[in-house]
C-alpha positions as CSV (number, residue, x, y, z in Angstrom):
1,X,0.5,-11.9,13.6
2,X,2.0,-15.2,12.3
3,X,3.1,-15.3,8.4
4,X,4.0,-17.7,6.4
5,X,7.8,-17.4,4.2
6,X,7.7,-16.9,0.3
7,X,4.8,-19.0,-1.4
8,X,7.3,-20.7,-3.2
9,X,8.5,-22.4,0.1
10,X,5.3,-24.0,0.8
11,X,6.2,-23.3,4.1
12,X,2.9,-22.6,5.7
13,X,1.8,-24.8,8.5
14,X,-1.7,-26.0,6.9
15,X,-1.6,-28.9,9.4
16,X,-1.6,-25.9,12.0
17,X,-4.7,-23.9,10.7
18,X,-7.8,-24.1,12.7
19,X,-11.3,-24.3,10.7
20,X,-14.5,-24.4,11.6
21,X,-16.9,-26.8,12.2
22,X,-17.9,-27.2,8.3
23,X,-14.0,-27.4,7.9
24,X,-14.1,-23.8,6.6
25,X,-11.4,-21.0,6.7
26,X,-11.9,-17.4,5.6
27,X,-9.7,-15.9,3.3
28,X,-9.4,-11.9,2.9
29,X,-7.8,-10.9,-0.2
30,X,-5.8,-8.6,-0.4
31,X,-4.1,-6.5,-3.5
32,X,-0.2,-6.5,-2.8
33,X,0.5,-3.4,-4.5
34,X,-1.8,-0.8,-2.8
35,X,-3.6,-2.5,0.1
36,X,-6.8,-2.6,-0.7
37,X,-9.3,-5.7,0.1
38,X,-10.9,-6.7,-2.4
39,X,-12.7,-9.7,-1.2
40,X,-13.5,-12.6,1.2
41,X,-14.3,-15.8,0.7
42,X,-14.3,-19.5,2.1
43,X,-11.1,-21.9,1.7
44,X,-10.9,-26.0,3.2
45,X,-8.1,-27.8,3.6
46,X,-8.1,-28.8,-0.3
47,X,-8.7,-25.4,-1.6
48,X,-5.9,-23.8,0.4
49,X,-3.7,-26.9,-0.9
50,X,-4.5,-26.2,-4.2
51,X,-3.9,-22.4,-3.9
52,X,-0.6,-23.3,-2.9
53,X,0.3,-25.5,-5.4
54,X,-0.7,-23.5,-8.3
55,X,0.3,-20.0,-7.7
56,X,-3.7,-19.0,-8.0
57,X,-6.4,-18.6,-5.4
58,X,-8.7,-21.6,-4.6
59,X,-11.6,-21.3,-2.7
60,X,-14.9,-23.9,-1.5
61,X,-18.2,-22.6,-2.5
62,X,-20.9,-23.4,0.7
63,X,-23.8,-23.0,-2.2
64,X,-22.3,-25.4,-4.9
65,X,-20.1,-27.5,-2.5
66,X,-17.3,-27.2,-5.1
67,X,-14.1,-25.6,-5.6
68,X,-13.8,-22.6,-8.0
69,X,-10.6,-20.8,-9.1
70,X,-11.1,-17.4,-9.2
71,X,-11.0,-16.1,-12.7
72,X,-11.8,-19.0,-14.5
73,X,-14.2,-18.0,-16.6
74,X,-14.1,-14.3,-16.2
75,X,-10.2,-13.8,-16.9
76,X,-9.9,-11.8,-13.6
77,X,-7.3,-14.0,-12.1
78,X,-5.4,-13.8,-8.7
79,X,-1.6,-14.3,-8.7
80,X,-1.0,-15.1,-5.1
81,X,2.2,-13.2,-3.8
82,X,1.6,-14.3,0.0
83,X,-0.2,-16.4,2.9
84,X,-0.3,-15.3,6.2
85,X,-2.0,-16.4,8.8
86,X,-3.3,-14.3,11.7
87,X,-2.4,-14.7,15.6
88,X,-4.9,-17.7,16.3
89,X,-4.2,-19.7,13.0
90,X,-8.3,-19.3,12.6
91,X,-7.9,-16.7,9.5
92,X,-6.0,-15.8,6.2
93,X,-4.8,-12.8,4.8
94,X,-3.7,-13.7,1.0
95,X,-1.9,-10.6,-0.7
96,X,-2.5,-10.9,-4.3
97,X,-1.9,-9.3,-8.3
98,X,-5.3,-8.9,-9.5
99,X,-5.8,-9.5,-12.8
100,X,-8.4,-7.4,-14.9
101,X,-8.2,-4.9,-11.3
102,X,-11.6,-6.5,-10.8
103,X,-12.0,-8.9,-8.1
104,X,-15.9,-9.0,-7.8
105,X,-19.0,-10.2,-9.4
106,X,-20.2,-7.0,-10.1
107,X,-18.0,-5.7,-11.7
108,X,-16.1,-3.2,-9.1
109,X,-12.9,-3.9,-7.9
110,X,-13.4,-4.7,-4.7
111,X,-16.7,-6.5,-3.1
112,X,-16.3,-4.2,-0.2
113,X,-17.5,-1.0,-2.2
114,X,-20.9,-0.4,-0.4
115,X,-21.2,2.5,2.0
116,X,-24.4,3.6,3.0
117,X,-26.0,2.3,0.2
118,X,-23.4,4.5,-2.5
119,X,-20.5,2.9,-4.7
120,X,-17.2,3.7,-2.8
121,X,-14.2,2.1,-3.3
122,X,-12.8,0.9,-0.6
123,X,-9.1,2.8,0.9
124,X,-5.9,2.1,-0.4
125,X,-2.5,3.3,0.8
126,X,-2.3,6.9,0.6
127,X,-0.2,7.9,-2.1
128,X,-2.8,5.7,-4.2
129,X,-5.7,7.7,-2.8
130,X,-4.5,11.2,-3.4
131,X,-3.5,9.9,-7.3
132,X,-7.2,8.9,-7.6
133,X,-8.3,12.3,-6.7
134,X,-5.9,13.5,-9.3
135,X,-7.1,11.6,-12.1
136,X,-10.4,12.4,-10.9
137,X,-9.7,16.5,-11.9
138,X,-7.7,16.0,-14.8
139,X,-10.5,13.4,-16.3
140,X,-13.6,16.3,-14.3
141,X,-12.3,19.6,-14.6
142,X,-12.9,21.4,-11.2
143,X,-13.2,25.4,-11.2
144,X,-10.9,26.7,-8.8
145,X,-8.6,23.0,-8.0
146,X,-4.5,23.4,-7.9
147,X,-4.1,20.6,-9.2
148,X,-6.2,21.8,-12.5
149,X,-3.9,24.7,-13.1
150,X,-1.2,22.1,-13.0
151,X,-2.4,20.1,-15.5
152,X,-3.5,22.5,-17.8
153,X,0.0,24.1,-17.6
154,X,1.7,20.7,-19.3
155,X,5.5,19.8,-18.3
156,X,6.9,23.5,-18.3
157,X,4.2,24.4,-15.1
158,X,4.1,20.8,-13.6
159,X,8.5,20.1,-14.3
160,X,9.3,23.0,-12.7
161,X,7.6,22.5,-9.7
162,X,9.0,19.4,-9.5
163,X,12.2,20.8,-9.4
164,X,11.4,23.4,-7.1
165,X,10.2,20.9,-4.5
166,X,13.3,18.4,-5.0
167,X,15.6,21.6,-4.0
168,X,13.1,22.3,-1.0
169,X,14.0,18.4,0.2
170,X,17.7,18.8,-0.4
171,X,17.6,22.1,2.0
172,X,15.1,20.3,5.0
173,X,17.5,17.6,4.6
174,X,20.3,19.6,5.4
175,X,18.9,21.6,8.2
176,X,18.2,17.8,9.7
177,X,14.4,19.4,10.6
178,X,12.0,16.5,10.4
179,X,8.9,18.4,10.2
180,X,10.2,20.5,7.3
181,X,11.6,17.4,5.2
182,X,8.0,15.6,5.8
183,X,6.4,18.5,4.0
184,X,8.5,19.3,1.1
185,X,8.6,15.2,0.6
186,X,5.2,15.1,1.0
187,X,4.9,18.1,-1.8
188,X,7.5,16.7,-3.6
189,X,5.3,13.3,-4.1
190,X,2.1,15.3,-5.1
191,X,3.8,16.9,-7.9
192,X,5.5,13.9,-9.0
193,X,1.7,12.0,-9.0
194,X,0.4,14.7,-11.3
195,X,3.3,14.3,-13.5
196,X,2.2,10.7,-13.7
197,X,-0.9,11.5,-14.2
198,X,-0.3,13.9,-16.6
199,X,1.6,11.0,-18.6
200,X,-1.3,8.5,-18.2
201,X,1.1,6.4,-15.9
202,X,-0.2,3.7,-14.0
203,X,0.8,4.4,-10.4
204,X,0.6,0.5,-10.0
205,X,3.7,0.6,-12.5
206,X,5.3,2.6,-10.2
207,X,4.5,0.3,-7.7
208,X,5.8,-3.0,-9.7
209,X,9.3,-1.3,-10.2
210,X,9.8,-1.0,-6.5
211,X,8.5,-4.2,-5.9
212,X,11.1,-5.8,-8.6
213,X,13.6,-3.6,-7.3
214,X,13.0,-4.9,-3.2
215,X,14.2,-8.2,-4.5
C-alpha cells in the first residue's frame, strides 16, 4: 500500500492515479477515529483536485454528471485527515472526521449497515465495539449482565475496580508475563469504558485527545 504525506502537502501523485474508462476513481471513506467505512463513492480528476484543495470531500455523481460536496446541504460534512492510495494507484482510501456521525442518505452512519436484510452497523476498532455494547446495557437494562451491576453501583463499585485492575497491570508488569499483562490491560480498559460510559463520555473524545496528543 502506497500513501500519500499529510493533506496539507498536496503531495499525492494525482498525475499517477489510474481511472477507468469513464475517468472514474472509487473513493472508500473512512472515519479516522475508529475505522469504520462509512461509504464509497465515485471521484475524477477534478473532484479529487478539489478535495484536496479544500480540506472536504468531493466526489462526481454518474446520475447528475456533477460534482457534489458531501454535506452541503445536509450539514454532515467530511473533514479529510488523509489520502492514500492503494498498491495499483486504481483506488482511494480517504480517512475522514465525520460531521453529524452520519455519512449516509438514510440516515445511518455508515451506507454499509445492511446485513441480511437487518440494520447493523458496520465494525469499528475494538475498544469502540465493546463501548457500544456497554452503552447498549446501561441505556437496555439486561438481567443478569456484569456490566449492569457496574453501572448501577455508580463511582464507589465501578472506581474501585478500576483501581484494582491498575494494581493487577503494575504486578503482570513486573513479573514481565505477557499473557498476564494482556488480561489485566484488557480488564483494565473494560472498566475504564464503563466509567466513560457511566459519565456520558464520548469515546470519540477519547479518541481526539490521543490524536492531538500523537502530534
Amino acid at each position: 500500500m502506497s500513501s500519500s504525506e499529510s493533506l496539507s502537502s498536496r503531495s499525492i501523485p494525482v498525475e499517477t492515479i489510474k481511472y477507468d474508462d469513464r475517468g472514474l476513481v472509487p473513493a472508500i471513506v473512512q472515519d479516522y477515529l475508529d475505522g469504520t467505512v462509512l461509504m464509497m463513492a465515485w471521484m475524477n480528476h477534478d473532484a479529487l483536485q478539489k478535495t484536496l484543495e479544500t480540506g472536504t470531500t468531493w466526489f462526481w455523481s454518474r446520475s447528475r454528471q456533477a460534482f457534489w460536496n458531501k454535506g452541503a446541504t445536509s450539514g454532515h460534512t467530511q473533514t479529510v485527515k488523509a489520502i492514500r492510495y492503494d498498491c495499483d494507484s486504481d483506488a482511494l482510501l480517504v480517512t475522514v472526521e465525520q460531521r453529524g456521525d452520519i455519512a449516509c442518505h438514510t440516515g445511518e452512519r455508515s451506507c454499509f449497515h445492511q446485513v441480511n436484510g437487518s440494520i447493523t452497523p458496520p465494525p469499528a476498532d475494538t475498544l469502540s465495539q465493546v463501548f457500544s455494547v456497554i452503552c447498549d446495557r446501561r441505556d437496555t437494562p439486561s438481567e443478569g449482565s456484569y456490566t449492569r451491576t457496574l453501572l448501577d453501583g455508580g463511582d464507589n463499585k465501578i472506581l474501585k475496580k478500576i483501581g484494582e485492575e491498575a494494581a493487577e497491570v503494575v504486578m503482570a508488569c513486573k513479573d514481565d508475563d505477557a499473557a498476564a499483562i494482556a488480561g489485566e490491560a484488557a480488564d483494565l480498559f473494560y472498566h475504564t469504558l464503563v466509567a466513560i460510559a457511566h459519565h456520558h463520555v464520548d469515546l470519540k473524545a477519547v479518541y481526539r485527545k490521543l490524536q492531538d496528543r500523537r502530534r
